[in-house]
ROTI-607787 format. One record per residue: x, z, y of N, C-alpha, C in turn; residue in one letter. Coordinates in Angstrom, 1 decimal, padded with zeros to 4 digits. Layout:
<node><n_X>X</n_X><n_Z>Z</n_Z><n_Y>Y</n_Y><ca_X>X</ca_X><ca_Z>Z</ca_Z><ca_Y>Y</ca_Y><c_X>X</c_X><c_Z>Z</c_Z><c_Y>Y</c_Y><resn>A</resn></node>
...
// end
This chain:
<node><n_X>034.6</n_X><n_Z>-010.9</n_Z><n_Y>013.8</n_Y><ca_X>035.0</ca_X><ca_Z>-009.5</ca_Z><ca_Y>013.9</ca_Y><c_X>036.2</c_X><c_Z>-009.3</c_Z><c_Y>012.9</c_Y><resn>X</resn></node>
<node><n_X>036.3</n_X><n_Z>-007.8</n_Z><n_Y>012.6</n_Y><ca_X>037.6</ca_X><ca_Z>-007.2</ca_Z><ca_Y>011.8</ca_Y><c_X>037.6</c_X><c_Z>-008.1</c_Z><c_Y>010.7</c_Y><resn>X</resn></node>
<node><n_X>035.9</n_X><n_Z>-007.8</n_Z><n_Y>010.1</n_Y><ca_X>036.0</ca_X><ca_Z>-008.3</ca_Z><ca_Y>008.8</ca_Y><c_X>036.6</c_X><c_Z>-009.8</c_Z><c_Y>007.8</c_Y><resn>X</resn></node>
<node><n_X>035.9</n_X><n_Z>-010.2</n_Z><n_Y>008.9</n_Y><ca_X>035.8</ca_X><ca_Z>-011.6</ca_Z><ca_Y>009.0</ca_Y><c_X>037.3</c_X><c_Z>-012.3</c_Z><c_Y>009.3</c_Y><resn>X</resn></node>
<node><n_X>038.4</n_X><n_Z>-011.7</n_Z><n_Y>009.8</n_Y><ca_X>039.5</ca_X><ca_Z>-012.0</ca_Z><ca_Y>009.8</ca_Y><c_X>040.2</c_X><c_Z>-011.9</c_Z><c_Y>008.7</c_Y><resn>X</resn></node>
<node><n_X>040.0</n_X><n_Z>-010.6</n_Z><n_Y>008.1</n_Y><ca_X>040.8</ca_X><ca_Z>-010.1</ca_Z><ca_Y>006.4</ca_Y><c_X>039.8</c_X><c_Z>-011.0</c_Z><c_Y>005.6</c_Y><resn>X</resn></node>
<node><n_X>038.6</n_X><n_Z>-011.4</n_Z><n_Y>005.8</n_Y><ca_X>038.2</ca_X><ca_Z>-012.2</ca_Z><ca_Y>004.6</ca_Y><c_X>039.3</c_X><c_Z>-013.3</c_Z><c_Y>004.6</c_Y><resn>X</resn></node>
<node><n_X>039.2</n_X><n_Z>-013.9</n_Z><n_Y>006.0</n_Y><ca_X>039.8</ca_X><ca_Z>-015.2</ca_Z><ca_Y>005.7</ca_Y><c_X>041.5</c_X><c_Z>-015.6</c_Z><c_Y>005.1</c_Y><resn>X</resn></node>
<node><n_X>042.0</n_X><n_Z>-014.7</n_Z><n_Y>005.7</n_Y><ca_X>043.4</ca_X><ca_Z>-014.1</ca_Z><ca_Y>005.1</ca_Y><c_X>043.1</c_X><c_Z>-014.1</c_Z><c_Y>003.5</c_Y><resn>X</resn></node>
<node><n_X>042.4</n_X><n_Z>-013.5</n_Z><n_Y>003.1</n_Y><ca_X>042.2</ca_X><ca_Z>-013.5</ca_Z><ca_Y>001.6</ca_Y><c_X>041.6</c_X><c_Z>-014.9</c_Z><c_Y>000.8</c_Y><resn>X</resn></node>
<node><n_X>040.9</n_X><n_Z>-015.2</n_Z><n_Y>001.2</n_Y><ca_X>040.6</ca_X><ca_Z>-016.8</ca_Z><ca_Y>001.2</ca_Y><c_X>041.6</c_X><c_Z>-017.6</c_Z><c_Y>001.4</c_Y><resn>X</resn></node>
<node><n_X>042.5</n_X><n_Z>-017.8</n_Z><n_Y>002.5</n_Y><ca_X>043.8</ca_X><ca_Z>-018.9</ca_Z><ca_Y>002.6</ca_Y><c_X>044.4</c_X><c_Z>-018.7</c_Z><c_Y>001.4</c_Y><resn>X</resn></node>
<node><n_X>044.8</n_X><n_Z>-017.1</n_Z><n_Y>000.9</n_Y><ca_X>045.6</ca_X><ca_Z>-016.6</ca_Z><ca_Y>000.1</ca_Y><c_X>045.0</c_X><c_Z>-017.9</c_Z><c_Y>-001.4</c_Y><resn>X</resn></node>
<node><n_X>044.0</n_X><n_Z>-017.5</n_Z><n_Y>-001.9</n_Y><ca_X>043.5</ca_X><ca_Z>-017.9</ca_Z><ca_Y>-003.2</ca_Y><c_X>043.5</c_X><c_Z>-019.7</c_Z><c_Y>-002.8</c_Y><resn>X</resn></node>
<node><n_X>043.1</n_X><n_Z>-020.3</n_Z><n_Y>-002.0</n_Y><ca_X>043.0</ca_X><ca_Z>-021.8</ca_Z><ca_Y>-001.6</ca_Y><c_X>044.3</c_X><c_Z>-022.2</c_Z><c_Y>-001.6</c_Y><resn>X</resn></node>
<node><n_X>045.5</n_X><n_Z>-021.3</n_Z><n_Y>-001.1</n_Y><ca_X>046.7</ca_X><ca_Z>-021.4</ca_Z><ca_Y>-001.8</ca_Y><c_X>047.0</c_X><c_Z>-022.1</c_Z><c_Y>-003.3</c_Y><resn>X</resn></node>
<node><n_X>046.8</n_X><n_Z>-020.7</n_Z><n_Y>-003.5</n_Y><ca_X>047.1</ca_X><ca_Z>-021.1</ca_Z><ca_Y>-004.8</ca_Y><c_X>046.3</c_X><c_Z>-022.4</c_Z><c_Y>-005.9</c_Y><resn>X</resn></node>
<node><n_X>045.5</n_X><n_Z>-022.4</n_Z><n_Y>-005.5</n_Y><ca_X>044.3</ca_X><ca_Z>-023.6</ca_Z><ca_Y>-006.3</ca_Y><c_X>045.1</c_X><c_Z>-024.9</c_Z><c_Y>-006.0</c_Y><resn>X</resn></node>
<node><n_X>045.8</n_X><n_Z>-025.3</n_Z><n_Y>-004.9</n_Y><ca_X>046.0</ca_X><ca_Z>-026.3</ca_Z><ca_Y>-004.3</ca_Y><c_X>047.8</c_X><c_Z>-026.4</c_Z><c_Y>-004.6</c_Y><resn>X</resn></node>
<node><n_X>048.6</n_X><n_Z>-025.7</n_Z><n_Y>-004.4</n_Y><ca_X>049.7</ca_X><ca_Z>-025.3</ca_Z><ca_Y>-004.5</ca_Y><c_X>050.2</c_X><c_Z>-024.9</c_Z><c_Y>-005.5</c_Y><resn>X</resn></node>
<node><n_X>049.8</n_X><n_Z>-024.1</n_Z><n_Y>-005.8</n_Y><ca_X>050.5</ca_X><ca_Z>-022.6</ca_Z><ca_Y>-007.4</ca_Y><c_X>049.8</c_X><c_Z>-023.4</c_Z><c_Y>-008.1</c_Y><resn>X</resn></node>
<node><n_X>048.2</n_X><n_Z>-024.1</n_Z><n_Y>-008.3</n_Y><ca_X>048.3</ca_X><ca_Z>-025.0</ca_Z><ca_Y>-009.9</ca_Y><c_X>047.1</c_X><c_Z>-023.6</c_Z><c_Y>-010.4</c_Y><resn>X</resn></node>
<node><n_X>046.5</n_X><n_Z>-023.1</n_Z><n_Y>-009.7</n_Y><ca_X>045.3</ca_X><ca_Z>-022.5</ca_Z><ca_Y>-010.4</ca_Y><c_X>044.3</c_X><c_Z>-022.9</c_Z><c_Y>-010.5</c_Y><resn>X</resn></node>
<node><n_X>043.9</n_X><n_Z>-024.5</n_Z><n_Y>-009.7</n_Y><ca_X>042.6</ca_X><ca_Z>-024.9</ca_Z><ca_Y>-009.6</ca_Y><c_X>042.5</c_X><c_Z>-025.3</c_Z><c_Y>-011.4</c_Y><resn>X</resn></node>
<node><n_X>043.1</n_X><n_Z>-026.1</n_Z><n_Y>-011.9</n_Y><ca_X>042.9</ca_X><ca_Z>-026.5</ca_Z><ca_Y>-013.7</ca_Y><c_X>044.4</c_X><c_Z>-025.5</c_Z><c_Y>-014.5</c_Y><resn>X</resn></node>
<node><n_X>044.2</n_X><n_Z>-024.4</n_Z><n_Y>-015.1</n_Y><ca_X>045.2</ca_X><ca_Z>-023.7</ca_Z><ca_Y>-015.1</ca_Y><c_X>045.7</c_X><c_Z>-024.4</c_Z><c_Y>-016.5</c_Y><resn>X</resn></node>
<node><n_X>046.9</n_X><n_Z>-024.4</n_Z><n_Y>-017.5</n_Y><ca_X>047.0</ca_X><ca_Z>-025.0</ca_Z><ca_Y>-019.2</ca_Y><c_X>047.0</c_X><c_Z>-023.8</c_Z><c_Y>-019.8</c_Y><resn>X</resn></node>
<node><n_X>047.2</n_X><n_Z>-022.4</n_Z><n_Y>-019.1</n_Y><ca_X>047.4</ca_X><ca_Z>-021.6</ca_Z><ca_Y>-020.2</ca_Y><c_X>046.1</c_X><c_Z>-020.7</c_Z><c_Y>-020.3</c_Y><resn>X</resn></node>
<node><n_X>046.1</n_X><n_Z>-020.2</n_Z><n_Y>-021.9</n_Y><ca_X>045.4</ca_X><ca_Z>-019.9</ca_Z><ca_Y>-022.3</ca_Y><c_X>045.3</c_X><c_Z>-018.1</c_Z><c_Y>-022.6</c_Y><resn>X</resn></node>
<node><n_X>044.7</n_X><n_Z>-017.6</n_Z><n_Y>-022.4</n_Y><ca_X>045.1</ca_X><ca_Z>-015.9</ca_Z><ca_Y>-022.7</ca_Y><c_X>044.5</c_X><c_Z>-015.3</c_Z><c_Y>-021.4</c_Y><resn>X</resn></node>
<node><n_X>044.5</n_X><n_Z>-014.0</n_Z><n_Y>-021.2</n_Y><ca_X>044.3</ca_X><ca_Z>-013.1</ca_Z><ca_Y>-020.0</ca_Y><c_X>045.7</c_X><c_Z>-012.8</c_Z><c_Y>-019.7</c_Y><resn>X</resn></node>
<node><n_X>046.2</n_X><n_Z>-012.4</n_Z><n_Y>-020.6</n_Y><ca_X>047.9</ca_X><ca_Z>-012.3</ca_Z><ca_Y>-020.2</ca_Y><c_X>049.0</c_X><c_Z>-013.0</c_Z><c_Y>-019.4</c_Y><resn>X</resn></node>
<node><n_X>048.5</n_X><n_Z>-014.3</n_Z><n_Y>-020.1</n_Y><ca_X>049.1</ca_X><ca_Z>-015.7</ca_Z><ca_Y>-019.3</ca_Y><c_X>048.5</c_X><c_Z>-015.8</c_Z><c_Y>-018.1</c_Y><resn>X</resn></node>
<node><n_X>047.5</n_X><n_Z>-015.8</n_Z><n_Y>-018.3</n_Y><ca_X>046.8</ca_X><ca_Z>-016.1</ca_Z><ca_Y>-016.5</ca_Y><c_X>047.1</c_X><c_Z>-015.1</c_Z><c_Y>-015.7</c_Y><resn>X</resn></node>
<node><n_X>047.0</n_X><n_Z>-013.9</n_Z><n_Y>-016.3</n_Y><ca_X>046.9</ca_X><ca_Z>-012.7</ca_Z><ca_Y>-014.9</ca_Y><c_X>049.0</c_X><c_Z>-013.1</c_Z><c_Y>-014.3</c_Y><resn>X</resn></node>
<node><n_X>050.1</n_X><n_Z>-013.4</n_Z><n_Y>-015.8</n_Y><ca_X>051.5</ca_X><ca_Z>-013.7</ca_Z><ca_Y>-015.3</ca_Y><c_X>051.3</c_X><c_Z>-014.7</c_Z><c_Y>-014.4</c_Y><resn>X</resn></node>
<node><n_X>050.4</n_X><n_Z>-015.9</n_Z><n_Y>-014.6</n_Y><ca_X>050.9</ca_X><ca_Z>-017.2</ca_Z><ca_Y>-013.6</ca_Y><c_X>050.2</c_X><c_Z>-016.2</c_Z><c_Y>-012.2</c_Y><resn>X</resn></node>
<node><n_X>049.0</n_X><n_Z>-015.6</n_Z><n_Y>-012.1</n_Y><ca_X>048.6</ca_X><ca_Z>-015.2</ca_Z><ca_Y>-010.9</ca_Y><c_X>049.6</c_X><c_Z>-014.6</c_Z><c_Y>-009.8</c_Y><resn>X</resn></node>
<node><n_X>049.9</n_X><n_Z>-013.5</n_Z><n_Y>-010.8</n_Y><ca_X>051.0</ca_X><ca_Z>-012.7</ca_Z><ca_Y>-010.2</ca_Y><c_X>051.8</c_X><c_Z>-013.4</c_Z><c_Y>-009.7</c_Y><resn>X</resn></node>
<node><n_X>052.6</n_X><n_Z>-014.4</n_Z><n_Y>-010.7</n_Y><ca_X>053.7</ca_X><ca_Z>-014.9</ca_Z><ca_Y>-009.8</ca_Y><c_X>053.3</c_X><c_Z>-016.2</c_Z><c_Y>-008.8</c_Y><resn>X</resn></node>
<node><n_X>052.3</n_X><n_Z>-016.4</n_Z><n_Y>-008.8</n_Y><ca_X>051.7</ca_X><ca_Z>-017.5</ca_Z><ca_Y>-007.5</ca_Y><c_X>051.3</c_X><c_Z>-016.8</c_Z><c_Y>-006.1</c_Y><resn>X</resn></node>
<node><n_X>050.9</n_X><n_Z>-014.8</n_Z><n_Y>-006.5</n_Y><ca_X>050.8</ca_X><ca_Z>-014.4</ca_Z><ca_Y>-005.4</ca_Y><c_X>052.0</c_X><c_Z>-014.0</c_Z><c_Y>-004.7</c_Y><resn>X</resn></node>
<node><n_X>053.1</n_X><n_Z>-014.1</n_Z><n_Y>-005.8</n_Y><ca_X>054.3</ca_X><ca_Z>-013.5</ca_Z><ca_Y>-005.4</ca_Y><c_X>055.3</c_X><c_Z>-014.5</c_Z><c_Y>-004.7</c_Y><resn>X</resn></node>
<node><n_X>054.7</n_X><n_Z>-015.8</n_Z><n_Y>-004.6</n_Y><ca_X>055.7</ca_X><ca_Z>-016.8</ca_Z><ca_Y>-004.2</ca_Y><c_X>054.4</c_X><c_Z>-017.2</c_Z><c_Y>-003.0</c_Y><resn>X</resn></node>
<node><n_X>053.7</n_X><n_Z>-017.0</n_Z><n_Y>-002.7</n_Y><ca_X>052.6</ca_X><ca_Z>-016.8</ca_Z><ca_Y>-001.4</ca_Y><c_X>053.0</c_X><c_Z>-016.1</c_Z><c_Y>-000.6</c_Y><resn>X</resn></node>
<node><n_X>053.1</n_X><n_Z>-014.8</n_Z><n_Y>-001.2</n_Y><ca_X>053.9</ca_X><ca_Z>-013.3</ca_Z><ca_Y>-000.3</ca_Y><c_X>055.2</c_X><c_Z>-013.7</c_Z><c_Y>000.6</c_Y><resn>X</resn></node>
<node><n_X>056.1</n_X><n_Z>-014.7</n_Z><n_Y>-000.3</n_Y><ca_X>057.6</ca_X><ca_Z>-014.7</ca_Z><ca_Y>-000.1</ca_Y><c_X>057.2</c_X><c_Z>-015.3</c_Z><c_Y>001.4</c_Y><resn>X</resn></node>
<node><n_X>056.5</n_X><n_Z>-016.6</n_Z><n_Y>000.9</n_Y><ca_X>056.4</ca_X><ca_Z>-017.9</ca_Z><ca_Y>001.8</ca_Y><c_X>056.0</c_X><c_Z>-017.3</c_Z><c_Y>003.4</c_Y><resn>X</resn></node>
<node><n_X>054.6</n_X><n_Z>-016.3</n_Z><n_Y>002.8</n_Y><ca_X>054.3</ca_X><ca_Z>-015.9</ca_Z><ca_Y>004.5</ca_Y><c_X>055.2</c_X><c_Z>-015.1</c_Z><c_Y>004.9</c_Y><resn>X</resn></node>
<node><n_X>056.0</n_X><n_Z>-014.2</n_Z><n_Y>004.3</n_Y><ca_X>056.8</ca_X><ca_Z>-013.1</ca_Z><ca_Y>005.2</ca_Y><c_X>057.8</c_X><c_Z>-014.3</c_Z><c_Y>005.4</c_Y><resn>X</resn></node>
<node><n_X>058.4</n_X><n_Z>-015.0</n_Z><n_Y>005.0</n_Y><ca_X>059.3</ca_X><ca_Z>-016.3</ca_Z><ca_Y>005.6</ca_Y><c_X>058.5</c_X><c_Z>-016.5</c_Z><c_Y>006.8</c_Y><resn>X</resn></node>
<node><n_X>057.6</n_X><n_Z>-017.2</n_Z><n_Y>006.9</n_Y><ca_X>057.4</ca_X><ca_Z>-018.0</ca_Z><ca_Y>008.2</ca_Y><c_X>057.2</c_X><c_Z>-017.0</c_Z><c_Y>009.3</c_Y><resn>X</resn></node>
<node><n_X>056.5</n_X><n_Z>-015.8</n_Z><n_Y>009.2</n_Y><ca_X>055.9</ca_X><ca_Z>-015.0</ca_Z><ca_Y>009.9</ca_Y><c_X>057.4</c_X><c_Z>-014.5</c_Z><c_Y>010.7</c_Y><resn>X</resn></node>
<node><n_X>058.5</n_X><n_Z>-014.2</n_Z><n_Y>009.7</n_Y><ca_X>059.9</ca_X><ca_Z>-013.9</ca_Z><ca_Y>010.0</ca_Y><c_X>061.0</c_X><c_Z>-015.0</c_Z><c_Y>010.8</c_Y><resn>X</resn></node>
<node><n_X>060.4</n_X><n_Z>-016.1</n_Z><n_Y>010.7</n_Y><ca_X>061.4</ca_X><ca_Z>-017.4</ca_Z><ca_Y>011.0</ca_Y><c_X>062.1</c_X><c_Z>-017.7</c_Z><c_Y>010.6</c_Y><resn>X</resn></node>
<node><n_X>062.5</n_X><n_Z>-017.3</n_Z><n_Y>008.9</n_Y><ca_X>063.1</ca_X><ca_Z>-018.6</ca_Z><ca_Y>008.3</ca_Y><c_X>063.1</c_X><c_Z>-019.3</c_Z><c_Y>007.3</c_Y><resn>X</resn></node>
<node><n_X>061.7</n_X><n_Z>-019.3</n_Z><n_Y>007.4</n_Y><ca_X>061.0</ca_X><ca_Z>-020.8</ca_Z><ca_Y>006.4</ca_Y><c_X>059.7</c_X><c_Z>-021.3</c_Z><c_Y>007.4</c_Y><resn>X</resn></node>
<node><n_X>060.1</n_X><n_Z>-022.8</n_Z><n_Y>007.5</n_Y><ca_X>059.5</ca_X><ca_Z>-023.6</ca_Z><ca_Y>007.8</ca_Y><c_X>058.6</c_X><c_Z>-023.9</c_Z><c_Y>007.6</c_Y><resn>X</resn></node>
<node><n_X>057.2</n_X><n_Z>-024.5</n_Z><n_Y>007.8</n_Y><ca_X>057.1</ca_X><ca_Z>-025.0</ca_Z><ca_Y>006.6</ca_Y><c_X>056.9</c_X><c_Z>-026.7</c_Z><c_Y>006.4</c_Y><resn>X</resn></node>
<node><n_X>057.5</n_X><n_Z>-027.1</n_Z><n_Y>006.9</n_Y><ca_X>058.0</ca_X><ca_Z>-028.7</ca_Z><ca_Y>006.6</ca_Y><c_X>058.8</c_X><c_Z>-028.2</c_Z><c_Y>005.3</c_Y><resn>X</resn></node>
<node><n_X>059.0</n_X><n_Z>-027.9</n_Z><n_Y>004.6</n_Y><ca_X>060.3</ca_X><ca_Z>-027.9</ca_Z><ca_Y>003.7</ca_Y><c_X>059.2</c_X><c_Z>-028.2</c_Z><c_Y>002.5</c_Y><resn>X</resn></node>
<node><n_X>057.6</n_X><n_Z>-027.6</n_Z><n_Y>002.4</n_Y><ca_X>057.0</ca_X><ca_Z>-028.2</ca_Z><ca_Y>001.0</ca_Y><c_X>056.3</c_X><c_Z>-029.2</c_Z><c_Y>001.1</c_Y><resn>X</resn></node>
// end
């Protein structure tokens, strides 16, 4: 159903980043540090999907 779609959207999102952005073993140490690397891991996720969703990123390119 509805739900079960936006879960998994939200799920790809974070499995992203664990795998890609480097949050599965993170080095920095702080809340401050983590919540910056988060932000900017969800912010370069954001870029990536509105690229492909738009057509012009591939994603052969990573």
């Amino acid at each position: 159903t509805t739900s079960l779609k936006i879960r998994k959207r939200i799920e790809e999102g974070f499995g992203w980043l664990k795998t890609v952005g480097g949050l599965r073993k993170t080095k920095l140490i702080g809340r401050a540090k983590l919540s910056a690397q988060l932000l900017l891991g969800f912010s370069v996720y954001n870029l990536i999907r509105l690229g492909s969703l738009s057509g012009w990123w591939r994603g052969s390119h990573v």
